[in-house]
GUDOMAR-323210 format. One line per 10 residues: number of its first residue (from 1); their letters; for each residue x, y, z of C-alpha. Coordinates in nm, 2 decimals. Last residue first. Example, Ala and Ser with C-alpha at 12.3 -4.5 7.8 and 13.67 -1.06 7.14 Angstrom:
<sites>
2> SA> 1.37,-0.11,0.71; 1.23,-0.45,0.78;
</sites>
This chain:
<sites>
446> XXXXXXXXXX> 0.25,2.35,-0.05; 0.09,2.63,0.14; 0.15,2.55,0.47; 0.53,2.54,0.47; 0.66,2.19,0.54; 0.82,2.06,0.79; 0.60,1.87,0.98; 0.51,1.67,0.66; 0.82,1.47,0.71; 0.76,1.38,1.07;
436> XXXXXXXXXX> 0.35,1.32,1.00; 0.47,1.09,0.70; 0.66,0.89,0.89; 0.44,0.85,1.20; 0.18,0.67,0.91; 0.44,0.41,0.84; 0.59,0.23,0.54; 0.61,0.02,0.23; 0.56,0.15,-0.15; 0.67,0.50,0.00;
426> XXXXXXXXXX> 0.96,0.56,-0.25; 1.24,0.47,-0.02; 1.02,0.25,0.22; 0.98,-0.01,-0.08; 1.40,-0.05,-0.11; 1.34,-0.20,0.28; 1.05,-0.41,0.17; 1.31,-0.56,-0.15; 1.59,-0.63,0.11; 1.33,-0.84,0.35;
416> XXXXXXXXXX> 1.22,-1.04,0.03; 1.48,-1.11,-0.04; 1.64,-1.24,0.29; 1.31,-1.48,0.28; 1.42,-1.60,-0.04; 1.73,-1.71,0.08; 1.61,-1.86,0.40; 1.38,-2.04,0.16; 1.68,-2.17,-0.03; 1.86,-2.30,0.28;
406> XXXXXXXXXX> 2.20,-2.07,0.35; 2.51,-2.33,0.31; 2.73,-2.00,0.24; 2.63,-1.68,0.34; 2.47,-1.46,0.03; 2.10,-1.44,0.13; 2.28,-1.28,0.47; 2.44,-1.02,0.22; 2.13,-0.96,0.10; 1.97,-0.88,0.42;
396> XXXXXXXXXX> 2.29,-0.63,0.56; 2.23,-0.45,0.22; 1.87,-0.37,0.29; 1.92,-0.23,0.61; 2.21,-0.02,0.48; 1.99,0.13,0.21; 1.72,0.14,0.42; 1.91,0.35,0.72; 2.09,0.56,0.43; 1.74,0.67,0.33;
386> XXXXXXXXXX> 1.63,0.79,0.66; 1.92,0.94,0.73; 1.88,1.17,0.47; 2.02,1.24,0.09; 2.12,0.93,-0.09; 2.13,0.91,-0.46; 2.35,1.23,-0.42; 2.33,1.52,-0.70; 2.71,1.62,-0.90; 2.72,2.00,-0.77;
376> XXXXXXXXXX> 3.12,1.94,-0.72; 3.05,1.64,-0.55; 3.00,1.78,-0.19; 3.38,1.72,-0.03; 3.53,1.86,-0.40; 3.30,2.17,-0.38; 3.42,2.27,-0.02; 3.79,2.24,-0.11; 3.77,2.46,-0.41; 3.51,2.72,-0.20;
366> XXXXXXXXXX> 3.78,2.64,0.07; 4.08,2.78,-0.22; 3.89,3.08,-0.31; 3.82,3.19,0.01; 4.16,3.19,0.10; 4.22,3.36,-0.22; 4.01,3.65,-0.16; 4.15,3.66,0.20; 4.52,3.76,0.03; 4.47,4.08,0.19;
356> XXXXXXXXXX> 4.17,4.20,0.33; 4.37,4.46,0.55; 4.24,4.38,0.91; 4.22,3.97,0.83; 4.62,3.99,0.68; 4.67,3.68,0.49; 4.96,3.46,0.40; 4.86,3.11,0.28; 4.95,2.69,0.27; 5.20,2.73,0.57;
346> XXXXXXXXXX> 5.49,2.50,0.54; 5.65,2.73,0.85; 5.90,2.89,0.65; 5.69,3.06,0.43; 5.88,3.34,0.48; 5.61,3.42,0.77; 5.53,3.79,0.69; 5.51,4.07,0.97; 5.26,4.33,1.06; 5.05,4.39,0.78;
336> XXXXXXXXXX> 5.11,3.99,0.71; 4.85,3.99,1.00; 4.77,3.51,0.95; 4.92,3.30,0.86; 4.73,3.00,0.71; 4.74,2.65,0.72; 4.44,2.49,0.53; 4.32,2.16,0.71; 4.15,1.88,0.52; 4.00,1.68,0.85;
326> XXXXXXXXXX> 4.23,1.46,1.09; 4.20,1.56,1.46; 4.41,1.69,1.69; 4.38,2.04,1.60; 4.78,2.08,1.61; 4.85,2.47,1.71; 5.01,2.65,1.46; 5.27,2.90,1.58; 5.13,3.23,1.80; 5.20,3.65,1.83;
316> XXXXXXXXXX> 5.35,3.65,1.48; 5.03,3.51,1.32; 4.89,3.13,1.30; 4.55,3.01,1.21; 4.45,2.69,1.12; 4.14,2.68,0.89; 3.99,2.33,0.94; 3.76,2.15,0.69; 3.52,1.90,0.74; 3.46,1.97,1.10;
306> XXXXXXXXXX> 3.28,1.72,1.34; 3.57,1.67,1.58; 3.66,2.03,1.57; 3.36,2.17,1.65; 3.35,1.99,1.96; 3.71,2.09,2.06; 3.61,2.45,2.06; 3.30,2.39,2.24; 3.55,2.23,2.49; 3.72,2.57,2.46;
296> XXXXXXXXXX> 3.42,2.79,2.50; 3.36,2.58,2.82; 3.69,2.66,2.93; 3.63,3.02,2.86; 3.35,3.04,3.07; 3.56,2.84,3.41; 3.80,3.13,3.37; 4.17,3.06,3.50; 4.29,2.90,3.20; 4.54,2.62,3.09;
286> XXXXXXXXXX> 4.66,2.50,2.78; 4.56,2.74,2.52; 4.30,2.73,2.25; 4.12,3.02,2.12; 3.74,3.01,2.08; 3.58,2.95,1.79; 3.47,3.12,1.48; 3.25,2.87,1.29; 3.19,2.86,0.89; 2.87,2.72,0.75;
276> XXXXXXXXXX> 2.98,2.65,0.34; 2.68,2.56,0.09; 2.74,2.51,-0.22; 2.73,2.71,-0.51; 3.08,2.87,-0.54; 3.05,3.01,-0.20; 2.75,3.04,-0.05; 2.75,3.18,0.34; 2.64,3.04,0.63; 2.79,3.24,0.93;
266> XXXXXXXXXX> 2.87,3.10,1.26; 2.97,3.22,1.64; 3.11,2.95,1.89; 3.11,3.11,2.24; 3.41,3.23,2.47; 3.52,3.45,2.17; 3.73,3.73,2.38; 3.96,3.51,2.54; 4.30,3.70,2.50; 4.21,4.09,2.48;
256> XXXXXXXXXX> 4.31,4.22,2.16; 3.97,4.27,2.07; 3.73,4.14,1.78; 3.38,4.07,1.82; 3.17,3.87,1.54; 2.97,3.93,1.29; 3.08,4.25,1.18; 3.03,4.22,0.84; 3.17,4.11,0.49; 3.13,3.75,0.58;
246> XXXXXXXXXX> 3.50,3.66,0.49; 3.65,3.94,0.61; 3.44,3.93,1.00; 3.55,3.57,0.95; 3.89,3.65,0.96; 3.85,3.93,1.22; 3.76,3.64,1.45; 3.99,3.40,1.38; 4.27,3.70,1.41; 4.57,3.52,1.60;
236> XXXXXXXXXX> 4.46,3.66,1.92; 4.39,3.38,2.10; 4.56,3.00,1.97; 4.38,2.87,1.68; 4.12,2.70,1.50; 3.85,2.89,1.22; 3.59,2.57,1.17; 3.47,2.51,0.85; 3.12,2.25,0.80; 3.02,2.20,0.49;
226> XXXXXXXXXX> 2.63,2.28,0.47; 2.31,2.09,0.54; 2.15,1.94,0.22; 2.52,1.96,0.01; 2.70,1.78,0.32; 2.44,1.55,0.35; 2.45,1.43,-0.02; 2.85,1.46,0.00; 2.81,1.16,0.29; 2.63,0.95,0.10;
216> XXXXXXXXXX> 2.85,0.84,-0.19; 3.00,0.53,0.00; 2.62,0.46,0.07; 2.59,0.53,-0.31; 2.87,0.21,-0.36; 2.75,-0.02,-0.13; 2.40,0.00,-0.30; 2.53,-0.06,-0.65; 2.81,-0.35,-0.56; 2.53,-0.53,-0.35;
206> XXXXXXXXXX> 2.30,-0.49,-0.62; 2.53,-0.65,-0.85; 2.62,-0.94,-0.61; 2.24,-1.00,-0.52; 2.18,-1.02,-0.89; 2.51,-1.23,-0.94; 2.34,-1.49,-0.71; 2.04,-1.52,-0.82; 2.18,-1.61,-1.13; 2.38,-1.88,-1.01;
196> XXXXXXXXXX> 2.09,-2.03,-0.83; 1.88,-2.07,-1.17; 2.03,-2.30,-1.31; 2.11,-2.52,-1.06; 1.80,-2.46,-0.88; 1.61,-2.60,-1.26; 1.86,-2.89,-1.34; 1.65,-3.18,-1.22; 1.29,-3.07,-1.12; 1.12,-3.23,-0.78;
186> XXXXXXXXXX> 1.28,-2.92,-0.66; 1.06,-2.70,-0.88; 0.87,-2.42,-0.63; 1.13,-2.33,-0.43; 1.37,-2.30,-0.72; 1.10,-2.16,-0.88; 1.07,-1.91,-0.53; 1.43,-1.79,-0.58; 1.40,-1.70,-0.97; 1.15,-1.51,-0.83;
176> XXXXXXXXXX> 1.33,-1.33,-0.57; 1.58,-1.25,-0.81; 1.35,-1.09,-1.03; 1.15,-0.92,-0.72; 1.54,-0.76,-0.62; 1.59,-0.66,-0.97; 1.24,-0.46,-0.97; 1.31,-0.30,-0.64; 1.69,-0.18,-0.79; 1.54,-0.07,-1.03;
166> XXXXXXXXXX> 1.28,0.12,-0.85; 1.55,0.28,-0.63; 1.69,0.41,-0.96; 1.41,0.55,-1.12; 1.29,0.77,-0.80; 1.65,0.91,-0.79; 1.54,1.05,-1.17; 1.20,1.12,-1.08; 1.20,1.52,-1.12; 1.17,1.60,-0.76;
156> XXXXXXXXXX> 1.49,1.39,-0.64; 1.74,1.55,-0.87; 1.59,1.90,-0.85; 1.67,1.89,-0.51; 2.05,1.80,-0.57; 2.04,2.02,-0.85; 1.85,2.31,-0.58; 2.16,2.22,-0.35; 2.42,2.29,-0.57; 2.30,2.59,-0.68;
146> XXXXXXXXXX> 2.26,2.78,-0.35; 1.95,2.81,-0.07; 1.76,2.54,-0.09; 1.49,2.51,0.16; 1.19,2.47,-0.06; 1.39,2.24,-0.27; 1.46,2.08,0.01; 1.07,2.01,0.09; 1.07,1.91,-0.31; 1.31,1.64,-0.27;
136> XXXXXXXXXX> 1.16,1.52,0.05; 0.77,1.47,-0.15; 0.99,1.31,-0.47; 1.15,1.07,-0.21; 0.78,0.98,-0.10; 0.66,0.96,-0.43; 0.46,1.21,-0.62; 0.10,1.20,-0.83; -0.03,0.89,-0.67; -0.34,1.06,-0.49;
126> XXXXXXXXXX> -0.21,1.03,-0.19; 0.12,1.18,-0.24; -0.06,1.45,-0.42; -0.29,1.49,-0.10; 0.06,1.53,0.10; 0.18,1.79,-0.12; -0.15,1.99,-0.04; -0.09,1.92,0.29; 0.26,2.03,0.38; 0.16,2.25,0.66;
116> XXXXXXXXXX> -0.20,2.22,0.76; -0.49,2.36,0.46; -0.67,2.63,0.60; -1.08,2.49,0.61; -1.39,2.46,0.36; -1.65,2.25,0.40; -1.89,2.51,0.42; -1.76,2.88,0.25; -1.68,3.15,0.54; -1.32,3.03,0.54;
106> XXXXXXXXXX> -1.31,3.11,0.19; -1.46,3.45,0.22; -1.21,3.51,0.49; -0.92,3.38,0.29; -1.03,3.67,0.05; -1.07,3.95,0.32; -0.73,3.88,0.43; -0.53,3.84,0.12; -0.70,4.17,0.00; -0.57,4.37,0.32;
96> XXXXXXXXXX> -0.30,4.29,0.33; -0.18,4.35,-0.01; -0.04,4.11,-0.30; -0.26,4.20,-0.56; -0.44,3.86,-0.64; -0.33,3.51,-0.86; -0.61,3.27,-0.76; -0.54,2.92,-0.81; -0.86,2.61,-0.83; -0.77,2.26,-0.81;
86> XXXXXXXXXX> -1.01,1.98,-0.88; -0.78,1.69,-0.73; -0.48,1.48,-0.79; -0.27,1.73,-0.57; -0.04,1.86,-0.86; -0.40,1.85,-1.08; -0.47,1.66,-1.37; -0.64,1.47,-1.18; -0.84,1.66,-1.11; -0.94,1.99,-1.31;
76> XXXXXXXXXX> -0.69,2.23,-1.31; -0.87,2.59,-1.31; -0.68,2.91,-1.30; -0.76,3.25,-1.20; -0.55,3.60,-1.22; -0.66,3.90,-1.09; -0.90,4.25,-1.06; -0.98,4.26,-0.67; -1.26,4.28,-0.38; -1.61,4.37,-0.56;
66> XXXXXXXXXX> -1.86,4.36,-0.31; -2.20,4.23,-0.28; -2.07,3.89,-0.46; -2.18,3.66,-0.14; -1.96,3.87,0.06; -1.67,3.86,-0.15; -1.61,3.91,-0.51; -1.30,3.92,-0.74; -1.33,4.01,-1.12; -1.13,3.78,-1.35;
56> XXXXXXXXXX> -0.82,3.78,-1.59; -0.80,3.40,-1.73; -0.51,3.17,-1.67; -0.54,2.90,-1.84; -0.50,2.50,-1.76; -0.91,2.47,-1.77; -1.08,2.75,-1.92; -1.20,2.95,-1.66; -1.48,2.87,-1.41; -1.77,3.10,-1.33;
46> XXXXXXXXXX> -1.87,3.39,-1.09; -1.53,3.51,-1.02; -1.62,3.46,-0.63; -1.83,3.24,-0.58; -1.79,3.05,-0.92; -1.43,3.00,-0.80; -1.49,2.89,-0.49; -1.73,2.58,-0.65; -1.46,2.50,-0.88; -1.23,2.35,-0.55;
36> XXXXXXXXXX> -1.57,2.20,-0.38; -1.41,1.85,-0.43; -1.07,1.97,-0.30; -0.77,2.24,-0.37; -0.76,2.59,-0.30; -0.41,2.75,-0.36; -0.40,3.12,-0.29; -0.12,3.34,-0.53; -0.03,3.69,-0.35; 0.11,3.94,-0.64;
26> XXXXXXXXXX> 0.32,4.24,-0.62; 0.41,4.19,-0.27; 0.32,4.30,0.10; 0.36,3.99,0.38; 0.33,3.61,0.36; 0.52,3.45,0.08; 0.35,3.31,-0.19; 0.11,2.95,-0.13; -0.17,3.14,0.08; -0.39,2.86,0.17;
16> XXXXXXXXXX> -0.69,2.65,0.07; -0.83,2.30,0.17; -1.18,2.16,0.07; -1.27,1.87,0.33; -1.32,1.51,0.26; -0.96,1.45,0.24; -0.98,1.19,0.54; -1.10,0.92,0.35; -0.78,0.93,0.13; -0.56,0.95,0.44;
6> XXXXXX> -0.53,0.52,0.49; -0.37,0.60,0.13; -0.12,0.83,0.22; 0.17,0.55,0.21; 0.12,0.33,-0.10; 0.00,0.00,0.00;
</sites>
C-alpha cells in the first residue's frame, strides 16, 4: 500500500492557503484544492475558466455584494492537478488587506478549512502523483538556498532518484522469483542449478550498487546541510577578524584581549554554489583561569571533531597549534600587515584579516575544497538518514542471502526483506508517523 492511502477518506474537506510568501508583494497566489475547488471560483469570479489558463477575472466577497480585486484564475481539473484533485489558483494583488478578506470568504464557505503544513503535497502523495522521495526532494527544494543544493533537489523531484531505487526494487523481485522456482521445482532436475547462479550475481550487482551510493552519502548530506569550516587557533591570531573578512560584516567581536570569543559564532555563506557554514571559535591554550572560557574551549574541541575543513590560524603573536583531529586543514598566517612568515612554516597562505589581503584567495581555495567534499554539484542518490538507514538495512539482508550453506527459503526470505526495505524509499512500504515527521516541515501552502 502506498503510504497516504489510509488519508484518502480523510480528504473530505476543501483545503486553501496562501502558497507566496506572507507579507506586502506584487502578487499573492491562494491555492484551493478539494471536491468543492470550482465551486470557490464561481463564488467569487462567478464561473470557471478554461481549464490550464489563466483567465483575468473580477474578485467578489460577501456573497458577490462587493467587488474585492481585478486578478489571475486558474482551473486544473483533477487529476490533472499537482494534488490529484479539482484545483482552483487565484493570482491577487499582494496586499494585506485583499489576502485577508479573500481567505475570509473562503473560510466562510462550508467545507472549507486552511490547509495544515505540507498538505496539499501530501494529498498528491495520496493521490499517486509524487513519491515519497519526490515529497523530500521538493521540501529541500523549498529550503535550498545555492546551486548545488537546488540540483540536488531537483534530482529527487524530477524522478530520476525515484528510477533508480525502483530498479533496484524490480531486480530484487526478479531475483526473488528466480528464488521461489527454485522453491517451487525441486522435484525438477537442473532447474536450482540454473537458476541459483543467477540469483546470485543479482544480489552481487545490487550489493556492488548499493554499497557504492552509501559510500557516496556523505557529499549528499554535506550539500542538504552545509560544509562545516571551523577557524582554529591559539587567541589573538585574528579568527575572528577572519571571518568578519569573509562574511563582509561584523559578525563577530574582535579585541586584543585573549579570550574574547568564549562562544562558537557562525555564518552560512554560498560560496561557489554550495553551501559552506563557517564557525569562529574560541582560542585554544593549555590552561585558564575562567571556568566560561573553558567551556568555549570544549565547544572548541566539539567543532573540531565534526569539522570538514579546518582553517588553522597562525600570526607573529602564536605558531600553529595541532587540532588533533584529521579533517582537510588549510594552514594559514595570518596579520602579514605586521610581519610575513617566509613561508617557512609550510603554511599553505599569508593573509592579513584587518587589511583584506590575500583573503580573496583563501576563500577561493575552501570554495575549491568545499566543492570537491559535496561532489562538485554532482546530485547524491542518498540524501537523509532515513534513506541511508534502508539502504544499509537492505544490504545487511542480501548479504545474509549470500552466506554459504544458506537453505533456499532462507534465501528468499532475505529477499524479500531487502526488497520491503528499497519499498520504504519511495513510500511502496511504510508508516503513518513517517509521513506526520516529514510533513512537519513543510510550509503551509505546499
Amino acid at each position: 500500500m502506498l503510504l497516504g492511502e489510509r488519508f484518502m477518506s480523510d480528504f473530505t474537506d476543501t483545503i486553501y492557503a496562501l502558497s507566496s510568501g506572507s507579507g506586502k508583494a506584487g502578487v499573492a497566489v491562494v491555492r484551493v484544492s478539494g471536491r468543492l475547488a470550482g465551486h470557490a471560483l464561481q463564488v467569487s469570479c462567478g464561473r470557471l475558466p478554461e481549464p490550464r489558463k489563466a483567465e483575468r477575472v473580477s474578485v467578489h466577497v460577501s456573497e458577490g455584494t462587493l467587488k474585492l480585486d481585478e486578478a489571475l484564475a486558474l482551473w486544473f481539473p483533477g487529476p490533472g492537478s499537482f494534488t490529484g484533485e479539482d484545483v482552483a489558483e487565484f493570482h491577487l494583488h499582494g496586499s494585506l488587506g485583499v489576502v485577508r478578506l479573500f481567505l475570509a470568504e473562503l473560510g466562510s464557505l462550508e467545507n472549507f478549512r486552511p490547509a495544515e503544513p505540507g498538505e496539499f503535497t501530501r494529498r498528491a502523495l495520496a493521490n499517486g502523483k509524487i513519491d515519497l522521495v519526490g515529497v523530500e526532494g521538493l521540501n529541500d527544494m523549498l529550503a535550498a538556498e545555492t546551486a548545488s543544493q537546488v540540483q540536488q533537489a531537483l534530482f529527487h523531484v524530477d524522478g530520476r532518484a525515484s528510477e533508480i531505487f525502483q530498479g533496484w526494487r524490480e531486480q530484487l523481485i526478479e531475483a526473488g522469483a528466480l528464488a521461489e522456482a527454485c522453491i517451487d521445482f525441486t522435484d525438477e532436475e537442473g532447474v536450482a542449478d540454473a537458476a541459483l547462479p543467477q540469483v546470485r550475481i543479482s544480489i552481487g550487482r545490487l550489493i556492488k550498487m548499493m554499497t557504492e551510493n552509501l559510500r557516496d552519502s556523505e557529499r549528499g548530506h554535506l550539500n542538504r546541510e552545509g560544509v562545516r569550516v571551523v577557524l582554529a587557533g591559539s587567541p589573538n591570531v585574528g579568527k575572528s577578524s577572519l571571518l568578519n573578512a569573509i562574511a563582509a560584516r561584523d559578525v563577530a567581536i574582535v579585541s586584543s584581549e585573549a579570550g574574547t570569543t568564549r562562544d562558537v559564532v557562525e555564518v552560512a555563506l554560498d560560496m561557489g554554489g554550495v553551501p559552506i557554514i563557517i564557525s569562529d571559535t574560541a582560542g585554544l591554550r593549555d590552561s585558564v583561569d575562567s571556568h566560561v572560557e573553558q567551556l568555549g574551549i570544549e565547544r572548541t574541541h566539539d567543532r573540531l571533531r565534526h569539522a570538514d575543513i579546518i582553517v588553522s590560524l597562525a600570526s607573529p603573536e602564536a605558531e600553529w597549534r595541532n587540532p588533533g583531529v584529521d579533517s582537510p586543514t588549510l594552514r594559514i598566517w595570518n596579520k602579514t600587515d605586521i610581519a610575513a612568515s617566509g613561508l617557512k612554516s609550510g603554511c599553505d597562505l599569508e593573509i592579513s584579516a584587518l587589511t583584506g589581503e590575500g583573503v580573496e584567495q583563501l576563500m577561493q581555495h575552501l570554495a575549491e575544497m568545499a566543492g570537491k567534499l559535496a561532489g562538485n554539484g554532482e546530485p547524491a542518490l542518498l540524501v537523509r538518514e532515513r534513506q541511508v538507514q534502508a539502504v544499509k538495512s537492505a544490504v545487511s539482508h542480501l548479504e545474509n542471502a549470500l552466506r554459504p550453506g544458506l537453505p533456499i527459503e532462507l534465501l528468499a526470505e532475505e529477499l524479500r526483506r531487502a526488497g520491503r526495505n528499497i519499498g520504504k524509499l519511495t513510500g511502496e512500504v511504510g508508516t503513518e508517523d513517517l509521513l506526520d515527521s516529514i510533513f512537519s516541515k513543510f510550509c503551509i501552502g505546499k
